[in-house]
C-alpha positions in Angstrom: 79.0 71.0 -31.0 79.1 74.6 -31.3 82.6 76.5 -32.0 82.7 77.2 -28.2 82.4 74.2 -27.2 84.5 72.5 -30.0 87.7 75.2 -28.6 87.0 74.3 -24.8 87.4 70.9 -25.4 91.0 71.2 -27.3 92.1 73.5 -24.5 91.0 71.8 -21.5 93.8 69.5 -19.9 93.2 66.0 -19.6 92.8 64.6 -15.9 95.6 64.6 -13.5 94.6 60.9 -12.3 91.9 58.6 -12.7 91.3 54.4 -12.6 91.3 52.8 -15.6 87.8 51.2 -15.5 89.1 48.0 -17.7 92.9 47.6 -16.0 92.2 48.8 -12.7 95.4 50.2 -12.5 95.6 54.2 -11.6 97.4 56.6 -14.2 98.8 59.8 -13.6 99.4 62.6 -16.3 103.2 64.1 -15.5 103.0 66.8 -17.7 101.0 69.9 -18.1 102.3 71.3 -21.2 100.9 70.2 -24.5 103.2 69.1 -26.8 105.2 67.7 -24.2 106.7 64.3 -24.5 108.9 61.8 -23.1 112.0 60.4 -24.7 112.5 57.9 -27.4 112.4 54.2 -26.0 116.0 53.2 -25.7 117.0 56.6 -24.5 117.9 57.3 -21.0 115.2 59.6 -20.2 116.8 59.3 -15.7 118.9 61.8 -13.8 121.9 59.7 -12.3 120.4 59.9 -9.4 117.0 58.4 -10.4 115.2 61.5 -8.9 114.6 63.6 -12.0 112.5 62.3 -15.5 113.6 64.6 -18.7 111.3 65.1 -21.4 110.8 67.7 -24.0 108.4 70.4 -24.7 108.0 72.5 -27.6 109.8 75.0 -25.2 112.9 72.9 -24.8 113.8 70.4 -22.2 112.0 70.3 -18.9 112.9 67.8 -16.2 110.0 66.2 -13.4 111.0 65.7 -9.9 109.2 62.0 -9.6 108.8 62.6 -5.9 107.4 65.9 -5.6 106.2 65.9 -9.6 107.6 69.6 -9.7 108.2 70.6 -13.4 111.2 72.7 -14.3 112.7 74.3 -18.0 116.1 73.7 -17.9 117.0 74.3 -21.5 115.6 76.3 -23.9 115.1 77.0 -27.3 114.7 74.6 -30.7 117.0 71.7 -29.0 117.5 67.3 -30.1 117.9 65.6 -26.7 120.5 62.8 -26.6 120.4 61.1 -23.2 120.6 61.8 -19.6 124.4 60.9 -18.3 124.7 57.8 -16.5 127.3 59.5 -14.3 127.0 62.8 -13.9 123.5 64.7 -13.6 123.8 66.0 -16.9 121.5 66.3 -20.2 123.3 66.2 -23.3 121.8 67.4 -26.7 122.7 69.3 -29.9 121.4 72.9 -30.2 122.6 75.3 -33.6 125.1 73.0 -34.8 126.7 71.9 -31.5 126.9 69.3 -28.7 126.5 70.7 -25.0 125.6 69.7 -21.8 123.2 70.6 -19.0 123.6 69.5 -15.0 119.6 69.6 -14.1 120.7 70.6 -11.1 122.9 74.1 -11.4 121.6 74.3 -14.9 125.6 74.5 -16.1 126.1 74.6 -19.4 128.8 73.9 -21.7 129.8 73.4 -25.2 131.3 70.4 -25.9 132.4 70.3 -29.4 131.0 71.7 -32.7 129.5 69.0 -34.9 130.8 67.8 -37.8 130.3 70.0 -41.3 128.7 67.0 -42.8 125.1 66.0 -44.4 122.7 64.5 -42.2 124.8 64.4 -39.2 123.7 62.7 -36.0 124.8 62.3 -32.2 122.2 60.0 -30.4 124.3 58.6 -28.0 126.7 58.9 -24.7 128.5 56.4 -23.3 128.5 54.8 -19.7 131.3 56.9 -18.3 130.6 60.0 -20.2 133.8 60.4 -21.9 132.4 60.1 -25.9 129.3 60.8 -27.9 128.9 59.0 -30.6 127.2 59.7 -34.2 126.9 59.6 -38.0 127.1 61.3 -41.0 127.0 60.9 -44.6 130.1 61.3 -46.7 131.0 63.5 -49.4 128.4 65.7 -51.1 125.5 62.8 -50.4 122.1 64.0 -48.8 120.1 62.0 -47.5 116.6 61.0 -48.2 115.4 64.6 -46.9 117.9 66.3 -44.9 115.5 69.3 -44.5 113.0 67.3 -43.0 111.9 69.0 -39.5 113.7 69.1 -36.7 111.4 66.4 -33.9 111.9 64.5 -31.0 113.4 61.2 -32.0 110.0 59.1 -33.1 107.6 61.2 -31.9 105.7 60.9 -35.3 105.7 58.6 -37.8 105.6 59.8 -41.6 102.7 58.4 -43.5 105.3 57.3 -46.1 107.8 55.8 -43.6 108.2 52.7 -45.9 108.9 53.9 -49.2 111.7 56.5 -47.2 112.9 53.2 -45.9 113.2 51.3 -49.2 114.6 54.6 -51.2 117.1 54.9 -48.5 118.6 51.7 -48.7 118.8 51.8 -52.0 121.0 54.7 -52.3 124.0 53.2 -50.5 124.9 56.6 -49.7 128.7 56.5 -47.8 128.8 57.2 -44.0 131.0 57.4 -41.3 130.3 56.3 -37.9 132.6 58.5 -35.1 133.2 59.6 -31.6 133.6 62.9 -30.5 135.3 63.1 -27.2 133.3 65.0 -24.2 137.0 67.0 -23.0 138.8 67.9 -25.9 135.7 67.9 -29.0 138.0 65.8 -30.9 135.8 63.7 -33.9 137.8 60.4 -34.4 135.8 58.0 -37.2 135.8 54.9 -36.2 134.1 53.1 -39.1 133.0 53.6 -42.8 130.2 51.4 -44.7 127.8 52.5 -47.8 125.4 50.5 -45.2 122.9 53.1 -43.9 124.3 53.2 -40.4 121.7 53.9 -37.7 120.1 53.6 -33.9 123.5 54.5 -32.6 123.7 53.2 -28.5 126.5 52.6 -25.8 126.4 49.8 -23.4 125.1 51.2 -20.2 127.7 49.8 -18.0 130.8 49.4 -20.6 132.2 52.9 -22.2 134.1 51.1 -25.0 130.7 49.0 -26.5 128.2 50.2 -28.8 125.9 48.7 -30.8 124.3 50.2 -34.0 121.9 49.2 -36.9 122.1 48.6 -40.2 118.6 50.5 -41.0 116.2 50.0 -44.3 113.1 47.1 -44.2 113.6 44.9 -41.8 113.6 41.6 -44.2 116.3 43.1 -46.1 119.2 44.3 -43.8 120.8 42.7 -41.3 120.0 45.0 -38.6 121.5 44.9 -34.9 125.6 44.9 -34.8 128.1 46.1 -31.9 131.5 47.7 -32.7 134.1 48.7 -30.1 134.7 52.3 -30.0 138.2 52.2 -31.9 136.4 50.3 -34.9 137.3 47.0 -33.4 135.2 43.3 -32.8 132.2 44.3 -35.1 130.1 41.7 -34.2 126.4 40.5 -35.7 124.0 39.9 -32.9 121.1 38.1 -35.1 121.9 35.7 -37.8 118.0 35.3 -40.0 117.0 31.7 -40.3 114.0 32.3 -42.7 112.1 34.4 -45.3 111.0 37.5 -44.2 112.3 37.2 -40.8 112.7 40.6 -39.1 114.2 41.7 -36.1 114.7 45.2 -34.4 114.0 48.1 -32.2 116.7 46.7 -29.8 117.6 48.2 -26.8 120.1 47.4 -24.2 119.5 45.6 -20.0 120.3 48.2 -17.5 123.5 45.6 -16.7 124.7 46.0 -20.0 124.9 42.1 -20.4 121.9 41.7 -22.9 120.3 43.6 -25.7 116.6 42.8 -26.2 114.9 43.1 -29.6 111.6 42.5 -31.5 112.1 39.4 -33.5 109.4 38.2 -35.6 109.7 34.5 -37.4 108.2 35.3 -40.2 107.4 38.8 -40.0 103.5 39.4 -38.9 103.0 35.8 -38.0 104.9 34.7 -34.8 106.3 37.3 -32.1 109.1 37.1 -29.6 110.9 39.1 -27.3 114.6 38.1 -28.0 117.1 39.0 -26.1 121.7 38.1 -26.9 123.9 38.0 -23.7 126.9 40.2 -25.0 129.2 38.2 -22.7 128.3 34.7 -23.2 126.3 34.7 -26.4 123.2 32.9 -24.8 120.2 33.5 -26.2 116.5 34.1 -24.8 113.1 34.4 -26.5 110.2 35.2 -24.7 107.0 34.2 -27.1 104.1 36.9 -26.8 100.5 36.3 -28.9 99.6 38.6 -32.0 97.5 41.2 -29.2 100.5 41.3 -27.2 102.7 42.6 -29.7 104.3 46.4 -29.3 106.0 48.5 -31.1 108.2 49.3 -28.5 109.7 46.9 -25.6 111.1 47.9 -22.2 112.8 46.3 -18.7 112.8 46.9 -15.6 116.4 47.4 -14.0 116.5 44.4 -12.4 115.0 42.3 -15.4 112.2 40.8 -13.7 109.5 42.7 -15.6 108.9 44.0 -18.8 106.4 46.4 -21.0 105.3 47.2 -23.8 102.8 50.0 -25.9 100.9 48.1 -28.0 99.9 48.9 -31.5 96.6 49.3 -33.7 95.4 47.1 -36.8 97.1 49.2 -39.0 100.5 48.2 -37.2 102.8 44.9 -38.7 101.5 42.3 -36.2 97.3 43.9 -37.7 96.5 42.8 -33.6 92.6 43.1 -33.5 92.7 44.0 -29.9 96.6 45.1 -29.8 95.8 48.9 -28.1 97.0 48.6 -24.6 100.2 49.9 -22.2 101.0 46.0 -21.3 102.8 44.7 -18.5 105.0 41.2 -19.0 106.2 38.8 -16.7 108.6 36.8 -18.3 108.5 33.0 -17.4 111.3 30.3 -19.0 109.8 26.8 -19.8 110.1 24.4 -17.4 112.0 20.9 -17.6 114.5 22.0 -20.1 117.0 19.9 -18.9 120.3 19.9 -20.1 120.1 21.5 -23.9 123.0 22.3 -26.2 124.6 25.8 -25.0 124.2 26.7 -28.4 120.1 26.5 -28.4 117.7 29.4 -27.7 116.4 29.6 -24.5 112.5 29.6 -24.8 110.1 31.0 -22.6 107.1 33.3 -22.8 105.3 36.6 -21.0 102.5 36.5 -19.3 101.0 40.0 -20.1 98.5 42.1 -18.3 96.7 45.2 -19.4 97.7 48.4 -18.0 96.4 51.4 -20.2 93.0 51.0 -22.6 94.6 53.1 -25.6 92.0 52.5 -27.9 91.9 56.5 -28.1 95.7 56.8 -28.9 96.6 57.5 -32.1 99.2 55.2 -33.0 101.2 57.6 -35.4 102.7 58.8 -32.2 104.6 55.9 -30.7 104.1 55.8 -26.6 107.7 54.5 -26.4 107.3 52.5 -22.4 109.4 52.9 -19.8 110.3 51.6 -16.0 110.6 54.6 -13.7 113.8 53.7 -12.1 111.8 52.3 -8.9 110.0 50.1 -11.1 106.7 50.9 -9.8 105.6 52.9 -12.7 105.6 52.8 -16.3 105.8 55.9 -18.6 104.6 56.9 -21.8 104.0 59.8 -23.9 99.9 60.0 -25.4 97.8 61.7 -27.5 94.9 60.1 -26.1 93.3 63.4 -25.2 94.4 65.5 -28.4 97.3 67.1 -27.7 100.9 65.1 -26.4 101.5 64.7 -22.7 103.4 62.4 -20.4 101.4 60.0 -18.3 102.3 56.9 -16.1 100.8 54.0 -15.2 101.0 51.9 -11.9 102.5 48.6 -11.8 100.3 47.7 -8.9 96.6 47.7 -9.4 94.8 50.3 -7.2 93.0 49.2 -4.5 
């Protein structure tokens, strides 16, 4: 291929639409700019009205009107997105040192509160009513594995030596504190201390005093996926390991608020479920999925009745030979259960269909699925045809 040629092809935009010839479901691309991406999987990527996506470009922070798929910038500059409020139709992200927020709509900004003058500080989360943000940051005069590493998208690529950061990390027991920062008056309360490496930060969707958090490192080492009250109160251990090498993670909350859903592997590589802890009741459900179906990321619809997920390539933990696909699941309990201890695990298992062939993906950029909030797509961010866009995929097969 001649230079020409080699340049038009990195500068030509992918399709708009097409068919995928092995799914038969249509996909759309949402975006126009390269570089452009949607949000990390457990972030609320929705206007409060369900009208508006928000993803990022190397701009800023754009927003999509899903109906009329009109783009628009609505923040600018080098910018970390947080979520989009549940309540209110603002963005909220840190830009030079400081939390703000953005209404999509007016484009209103404010300040809210200057962040902590601390190492490695981080605010990834609001809560349901939009009265806190919540964060971390290391005590002291600790730095963390590489506090001057560049400033991206939250997992939009994955380092080549993700692992050995993980292990180092962990091992450095580094003190942190966990806090709040309220949205009216910028006051930072901590609300819990630990030489744990606290991470993955989230409030319930639905209750403004829950959050759960991680304890981050290798999976098979840490006990990962905890809730605390947001005056330090109730910290509370969602998954208790049974085995060797068990791991469990990537967790994300239902739209209710009444479950968090996680990856849970038993041991780890071998045998894959969806599991999922009713916050309220302490039920349990695990959904079983087969070695292909596994994904790096997980995702539910509003109303639970379907989920998704984005796949992974041979190099990934469950080494799927056939694993590269946007799937669709319907979960489906067993049948004739009959009257089991309240204490057992629910079982059941997805039935998955392909959506997307991403056999061209590269997986060190994680598609991170998502339900539009009408359920009839599902989103996901793809370097498919070189450069990073936002596409979509139907639920419904085209006809």
């Amino acid at each position: 291929m001649s230079a020409a040629l080699s340049l038009a092809a990195q500068t030509t935009p992918p399709p708009k639409t097409w068919i995928d010839p092995d799914t038969g479901h249509r996909v759309v691309r949402l975006t126009d700019e390269p570089g452009s991406a949607s949000l990390y999987f457990n972030q609320n990527g929705y206007s409060a009205d369900g009208k508006k996506l928000i993803y990022t470009t190397p701009q800023g922070i754009s927003t999509l009107d899903l109906a009329a798929h009109a783009t628009r910038s609505v923040v600018e500059g080098r910018v970390r997105v947080i979520v989009a409020g549940r309540k209110s139709q603002n963005v909220y992200y840190t830009k030079d040192g400081a939390v703000y927020a953005t209404d999509v709509d007016t484009l209103a900004t404010h300040e809210i509160a200057k962040l902590p003058a601390r190492n490695s500080v981080a605010v990834p989360t609001v809560n349901a009513d939009e009265t806190l943000l919540a964060g971390t940051y290391i005590e002291n005069d600790g730095t963390d594995y590489n506090p001057n590493r560049p400033l991206e998208p939250m997992g939009l690529i994955q380092p080549v030596n993700k692992g050995q950061m993980m292990e180092q990390r962990l091992a450095a027991h580094l003190p942190m504190a966990m806090f709040t920062i309220s949205t009216k008056t910028g006051e930072v309360t901590v609300i819990h201390r630990a030489t744990d490496w606290l991470n993955h930060l989230e409030f319930s969707p639905t209750d403004p005093t829950l959050l759960m958090f991680c304890h981050e490192g290798p999976w098979h080492k840490v006990d990962r996926i905890w809730t605390i009250r947001t005056d330090g109160s109730h910290i509370t251990k969602v998954h208790t390991r049974t085995m060797a090498m068990e791991i469990f993670g990537h967790e994300f909350w239902s739209y209710d608020g009444k479950t968090i859903w996680y990856d849970l592997q038993t041991p780890r590589g071998e045998d894959f479920w969806v599991a999922g802890y009713n916050v309220e009741t302490g039920q349990r459900t695990w959904y079983h999925l087969q070695r292909n179906e596994w994904s790096i990321h997980f995702n539910v619809t509003r109303d639970g009745t379907l989920f998704c997920g984005d796949g992974g390539d041979p190099g990934q933990v469950a080494k799927a030979p056939d694993g590269e696909w946007i799937y669709l699941f319907r979960p489906q309990l067993n049948r004739n259960q009959g009257a089991a201890d309240p204490s057992f695990v629910t079982p059941g298992v997805f039935r998955a269909e392909k959506l997307v062939n991403m056999s061209k993906h590269k997986y060190n950029l994680e598609p991170n699925v998502n339900f539009t909030p009408d359920q009839k797509w599902v989103v996901f961010r793809s370097n498919m045809f070189g450069p990073i866009y936002v596409f979509a995929v139907e639920v419904e097969k085209a006809r």
